[in-house]
C-alpha positions as CSV (number, residue, x, y, z in Angstrom):
1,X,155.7,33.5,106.6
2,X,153.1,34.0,103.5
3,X,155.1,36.9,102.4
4,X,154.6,37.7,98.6
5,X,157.5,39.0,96.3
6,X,156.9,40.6,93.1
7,X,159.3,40.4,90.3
8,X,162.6,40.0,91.8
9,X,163.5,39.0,95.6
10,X,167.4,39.5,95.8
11,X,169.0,37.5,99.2
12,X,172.6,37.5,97.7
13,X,174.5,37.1,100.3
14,X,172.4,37.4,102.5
15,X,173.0,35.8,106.5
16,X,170.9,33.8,108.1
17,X,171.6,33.8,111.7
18,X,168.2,33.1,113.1
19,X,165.2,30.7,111.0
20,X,165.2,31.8,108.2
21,X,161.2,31.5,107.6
22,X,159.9,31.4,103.9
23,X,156.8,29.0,104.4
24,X,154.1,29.8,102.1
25,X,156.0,32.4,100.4
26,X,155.2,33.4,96.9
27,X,158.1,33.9,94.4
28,X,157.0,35.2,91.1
29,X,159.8,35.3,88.7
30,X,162.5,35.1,90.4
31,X,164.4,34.1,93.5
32,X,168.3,34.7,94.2
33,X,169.6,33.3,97.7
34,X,173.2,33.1,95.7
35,X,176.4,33.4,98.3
36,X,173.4,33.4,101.5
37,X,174.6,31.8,105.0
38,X,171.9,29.8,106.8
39,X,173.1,29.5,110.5
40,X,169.5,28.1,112.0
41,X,166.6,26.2,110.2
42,X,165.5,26.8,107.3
43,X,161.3,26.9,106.6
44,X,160.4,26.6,102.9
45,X,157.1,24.3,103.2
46,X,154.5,24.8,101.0
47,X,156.7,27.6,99.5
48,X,155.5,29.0,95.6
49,X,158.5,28.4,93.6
50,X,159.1,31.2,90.8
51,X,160.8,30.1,87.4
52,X,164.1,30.7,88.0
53,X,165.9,29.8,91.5
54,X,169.0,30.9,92.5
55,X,171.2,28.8,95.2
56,X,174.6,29.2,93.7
57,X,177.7,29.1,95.8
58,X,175.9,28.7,99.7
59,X,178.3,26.5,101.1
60,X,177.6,28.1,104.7
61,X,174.4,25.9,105.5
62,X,173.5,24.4,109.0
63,X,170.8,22.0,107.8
64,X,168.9,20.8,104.8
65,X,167.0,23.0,102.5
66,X,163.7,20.7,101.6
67,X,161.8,21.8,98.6
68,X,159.8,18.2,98.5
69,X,156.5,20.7,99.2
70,X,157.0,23.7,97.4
71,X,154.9,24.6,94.9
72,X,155.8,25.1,91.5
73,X,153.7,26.5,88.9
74,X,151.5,23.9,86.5
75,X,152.7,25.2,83.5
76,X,156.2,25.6,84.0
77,X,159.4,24.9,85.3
78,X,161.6,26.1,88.2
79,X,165.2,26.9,86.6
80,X,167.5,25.9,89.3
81,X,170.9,27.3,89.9
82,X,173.3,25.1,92.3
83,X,176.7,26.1,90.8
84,X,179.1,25.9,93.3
85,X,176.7,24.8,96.5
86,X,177.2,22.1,98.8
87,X,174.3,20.0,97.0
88,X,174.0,17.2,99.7
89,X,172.0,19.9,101.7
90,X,169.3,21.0,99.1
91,X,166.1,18.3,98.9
92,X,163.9,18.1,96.4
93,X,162.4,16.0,93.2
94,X,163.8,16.8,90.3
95,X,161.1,16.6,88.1
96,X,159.9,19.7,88.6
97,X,162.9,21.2,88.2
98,X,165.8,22.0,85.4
99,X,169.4,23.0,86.0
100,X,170.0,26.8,85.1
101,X,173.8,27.5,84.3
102,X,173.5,31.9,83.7
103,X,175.4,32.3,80.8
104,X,176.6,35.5,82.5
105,X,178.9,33.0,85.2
106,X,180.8,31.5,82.2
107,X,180.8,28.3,84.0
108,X,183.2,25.7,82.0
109,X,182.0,22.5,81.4
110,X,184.1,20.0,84.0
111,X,182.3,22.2,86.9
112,X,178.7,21.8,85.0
113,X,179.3,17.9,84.7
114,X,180.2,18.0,88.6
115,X,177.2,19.4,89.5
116,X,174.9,17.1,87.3
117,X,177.1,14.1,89.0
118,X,176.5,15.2,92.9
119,X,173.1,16.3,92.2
120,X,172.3,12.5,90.4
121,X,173.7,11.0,93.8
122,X,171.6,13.2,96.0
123,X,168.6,11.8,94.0
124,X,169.4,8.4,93.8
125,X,170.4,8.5,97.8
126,X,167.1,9.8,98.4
127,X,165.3,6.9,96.5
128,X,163.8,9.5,93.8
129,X,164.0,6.9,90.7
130,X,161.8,8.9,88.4
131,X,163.7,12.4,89.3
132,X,167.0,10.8,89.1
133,X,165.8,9.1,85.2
134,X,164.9,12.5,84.2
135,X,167.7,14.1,85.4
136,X,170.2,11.3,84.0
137,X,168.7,11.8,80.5
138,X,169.1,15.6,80.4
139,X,173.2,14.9,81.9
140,X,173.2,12.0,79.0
141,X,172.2,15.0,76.5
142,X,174.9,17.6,78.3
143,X,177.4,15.7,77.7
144,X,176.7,15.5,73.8
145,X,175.5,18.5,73.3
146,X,177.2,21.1,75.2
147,X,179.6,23.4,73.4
148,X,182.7,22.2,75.3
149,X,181.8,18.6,75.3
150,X,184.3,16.4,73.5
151,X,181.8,15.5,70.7
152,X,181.9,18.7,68.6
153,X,178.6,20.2,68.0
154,X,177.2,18.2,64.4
155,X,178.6,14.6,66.2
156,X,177.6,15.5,69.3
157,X,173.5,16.1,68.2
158,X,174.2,13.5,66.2
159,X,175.1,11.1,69.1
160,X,172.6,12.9,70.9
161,X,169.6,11.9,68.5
162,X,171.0,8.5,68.4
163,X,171.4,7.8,71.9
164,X,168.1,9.3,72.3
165,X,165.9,7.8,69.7
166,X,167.4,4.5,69.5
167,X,166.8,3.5,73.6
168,X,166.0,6.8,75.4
169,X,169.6,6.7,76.9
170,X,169.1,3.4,77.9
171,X,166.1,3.8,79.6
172,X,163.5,2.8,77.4
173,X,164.2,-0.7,76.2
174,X,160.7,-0.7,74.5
175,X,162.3,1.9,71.7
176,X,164.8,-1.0,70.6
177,X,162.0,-3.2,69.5
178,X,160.2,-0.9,67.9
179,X,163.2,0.5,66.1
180,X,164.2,-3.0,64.9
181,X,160.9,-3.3,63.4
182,X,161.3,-0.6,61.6
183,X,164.6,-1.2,60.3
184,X,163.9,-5.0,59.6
185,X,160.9,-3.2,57.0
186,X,162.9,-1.0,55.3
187,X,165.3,-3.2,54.5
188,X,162.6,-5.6,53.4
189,X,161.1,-2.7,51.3
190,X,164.5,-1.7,49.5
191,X,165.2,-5.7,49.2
192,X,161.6,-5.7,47.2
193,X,163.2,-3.6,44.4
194,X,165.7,-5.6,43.4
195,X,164.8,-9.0,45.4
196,X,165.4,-11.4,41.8
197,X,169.2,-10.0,41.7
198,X,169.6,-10.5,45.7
199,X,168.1,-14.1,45.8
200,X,170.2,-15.1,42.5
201,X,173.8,-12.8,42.9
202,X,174.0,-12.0,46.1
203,X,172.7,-14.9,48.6
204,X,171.5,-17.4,47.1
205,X,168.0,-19.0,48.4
206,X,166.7,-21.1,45.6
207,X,163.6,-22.2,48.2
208,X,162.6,-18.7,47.9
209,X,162.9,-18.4,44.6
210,X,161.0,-21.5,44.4
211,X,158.4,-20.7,46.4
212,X,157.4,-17.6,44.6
213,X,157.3,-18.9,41.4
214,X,155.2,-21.8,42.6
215,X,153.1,-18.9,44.3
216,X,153.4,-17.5,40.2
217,X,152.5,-20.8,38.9
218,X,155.3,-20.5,36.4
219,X,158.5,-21.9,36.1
220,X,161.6,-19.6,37.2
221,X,162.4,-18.5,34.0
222,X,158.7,-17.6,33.2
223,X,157.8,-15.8,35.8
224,X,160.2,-12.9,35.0
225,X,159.1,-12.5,31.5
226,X,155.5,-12.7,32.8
227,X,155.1,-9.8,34.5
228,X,157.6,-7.2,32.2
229,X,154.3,-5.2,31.8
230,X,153.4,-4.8,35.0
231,X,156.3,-4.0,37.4
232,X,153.9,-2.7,40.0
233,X,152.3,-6.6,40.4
234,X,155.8,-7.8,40.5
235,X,156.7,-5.7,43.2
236,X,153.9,-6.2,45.2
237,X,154.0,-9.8,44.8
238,X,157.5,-9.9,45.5
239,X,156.6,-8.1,48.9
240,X,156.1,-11.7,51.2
241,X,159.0,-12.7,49.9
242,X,161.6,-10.3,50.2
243,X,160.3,-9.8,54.2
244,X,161.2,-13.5,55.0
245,X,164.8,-13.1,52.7
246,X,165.8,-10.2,54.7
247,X,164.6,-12.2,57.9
248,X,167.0,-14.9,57.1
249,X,170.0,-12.5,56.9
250,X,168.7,-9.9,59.2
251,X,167.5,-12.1,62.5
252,X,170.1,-14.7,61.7
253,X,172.5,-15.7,64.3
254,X,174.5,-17.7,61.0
255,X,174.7,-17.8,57.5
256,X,175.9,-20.2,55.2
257,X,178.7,-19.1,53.5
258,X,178.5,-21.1,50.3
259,X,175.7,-19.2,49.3
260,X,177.3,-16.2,48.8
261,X,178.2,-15.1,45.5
262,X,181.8,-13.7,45.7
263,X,184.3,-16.2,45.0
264,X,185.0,-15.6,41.5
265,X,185.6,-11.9,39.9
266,X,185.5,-10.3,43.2
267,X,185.1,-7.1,41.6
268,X,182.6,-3.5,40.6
269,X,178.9,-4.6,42.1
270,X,180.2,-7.9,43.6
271,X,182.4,-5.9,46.2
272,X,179.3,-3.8,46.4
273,X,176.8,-6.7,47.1
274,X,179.3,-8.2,49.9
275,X,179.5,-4.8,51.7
276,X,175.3,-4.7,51.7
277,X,174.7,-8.4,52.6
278,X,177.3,-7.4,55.5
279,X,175.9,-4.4,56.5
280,X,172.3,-6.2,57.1
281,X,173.8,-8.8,58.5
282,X,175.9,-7.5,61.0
283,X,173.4,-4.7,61.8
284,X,170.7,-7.4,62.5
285,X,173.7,-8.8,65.3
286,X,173.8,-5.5,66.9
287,X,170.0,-5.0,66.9
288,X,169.7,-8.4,68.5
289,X,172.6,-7.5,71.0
290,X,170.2,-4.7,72.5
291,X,167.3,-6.6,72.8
C-alpha cells in the first residue's frame, strides 16, 4: 500500500494467493503483471498508472481488476497490454488508455482484432459510451492500417483517411455536412471556368443563361464578346451563377434528360462531358445518402 517503484516493477508470473494490495502505488515507467495468478482480491484504488501496463496472458484471476480510479499521468497515456487475458475481468475507461501490442510477441493480426472486439464489449457492457467511441475509432483505423489487414498498406491509409475525414468512422455526422459544402464549392469553382460551355454543351439551362446576361444587360451573344478583355470580370461575375448550376445537378434528386447534350456524335469531349455531368450528379446522390 503506497509503495513506490522506480523504473521497472516486473510481477511476471507472479502468484497471488493472498490480496494482492497495490492501492496508491506509484508506477513510473512501467508495470509487467504478464502470466500473474490473482487467487484473493485485488486492491488497485487510487493506484499511479505508469505509461506502459502489462496484463498479458492472466487468465488465472478470482475477481475483477478495477482501474476506474487509478491515476494516470496528465500528459500522457497508459499503453495497455491485454494480449491473451481473460478481458471480462479488467475495469476501466478507456480513454485514458491505448492498446500496446510489443512488437517483440509477434502477435498476428486475427488475435489483435479479438482483443479490440472483447475489449469494445467490456466497454459497451459497462455503459462507457465515450471510452467505447474512442476505442471503436482506433479498432476502425486497425483494421485499415495494420500491416496484415486485408487493405494493403497505400489502400488501407487511404480508406483510413477516407473513413476518417469524411464521418469520423461514422461518428461524427457533422463532418458530412461540412464536407458536402466543400465539395458542392469546388465543383461550383471549377464549373466557373468553363460555366458558358457547361450551360450550352453539356446541360443545357437557358434560364441561367438568361438570367446572367440580363444581370450583363446584353443579349447572349453580346455578353461573351463584351467581356474578351477582361476574363477576370467574367469569371467573377459568372461566380452566382455557376453556384446555383452546379446546385441543380449536384443537390438534385432528378434531372431532365432532354437537356443533355449527347445524342448526336457521341464522341472525343462529348463522352467526356457525360462522364463529368455524371460524376457530379451521382456524387451529389451519395452525399445526400449520408446526410
Amino acid at each position: 500500500m503506497g509503495a513506490q517503484f522506480a523504473s521497472t516493477a516486473d510481477f511476471r508470473w507472479a502468484q497471488f494467493d493472498s490480496i494482492a494490495n497495490f492501492k496508491r502505488a506509484q508506477f513510473d515507467s512501467i508495470a509487467n503483471f504478464s502470466g500473474a495468478q490473482f487467487k484473493s482480491d485485488i486492491d488497485f484504488n487510487k493506484v499511479a498508472l505508469p505509461k506502459y501496463l502489462g496484463l498479458s496472458n492472466i487468465t488465472r484471476i478470482t475477481n475483477e481488476l478495477d482501474l476506474t480510479t487509478a491515476i494516470i499521468n496528465s500528459n500522457q497515456i497508459c499503453n495497455i497490454n491485454l494480449t491473451g487475458s481473460e478481458i471480462g475481468k479488467f475495469r476501466f475507461r478507456y480513454k485514458r488508455f491505448k492498446l500496446w501490442f510489443p512488437a517483440e510477441d509477434s502477435i498476428d493480426y486475427e488475435f489483435k482484432a479479438s482483443v479490440y472486439q472483447d475489449l469494445l464489449k467490456k466497454q459497451m457492457d459497462e455503459g462507457f459510451t465515450q471510452s467505447h467511441e474512442i476505442l471503436d475509432k482506433e479498432y476502425r483505423e486497425f483494421q485499415y492500417t495494420d500491416g496484415q489487414s486485408q487493405y494493403g498498406p497505400l489502400w488501407g491509409h487511404f480508406m483510413n483517411w477516407l473513413d476518417k475525414t469524411w464521418w469520423g468512422y461514422g461518428y461524427d455526422k457533422e463532418l458530412v455536412i461540412r464536407n458536402v459544402i466543400i465539395i458542392y464549392l469546388l465543383l461550383s469553382l471549377f464549373n466557373t471556368f468553363m460555366f458558358r460551355h457547361l450551360t450550352v454543351n453539356v446541360y443545357e439551362a437557358p434560364k441561367i443563361n438568361e438570367w446572367r446576361d440580363e444581370t450583363k444587360g446584353s443579349k447572349v451573344g453580346e455578353w461573351r464578346n463584351e467581356t474578351k478583355g477582361s476574363r477576370v470580370g467574367l469569371f467573377f461575375k459568372s461566380i452566382p451563377f455557376s453556384l446555383f448550376y452546379t446546385a441543380q445537378i449536384f443537390f438534385g434528386v432528378k434531372f431532365f434528360g432532354e437537356r443533355l447534350k449527347y445524342k448526336q456524335n457521341l464522341q472525343g469531349w462529348k463522352i467526356f462531358n457525360l462522364i463529368y455531368f455524371f460524376t457530379i450528379y451521382l456524387g451529389g446522390l451519395v452525399c445526400l445518402a449520408y446526410m
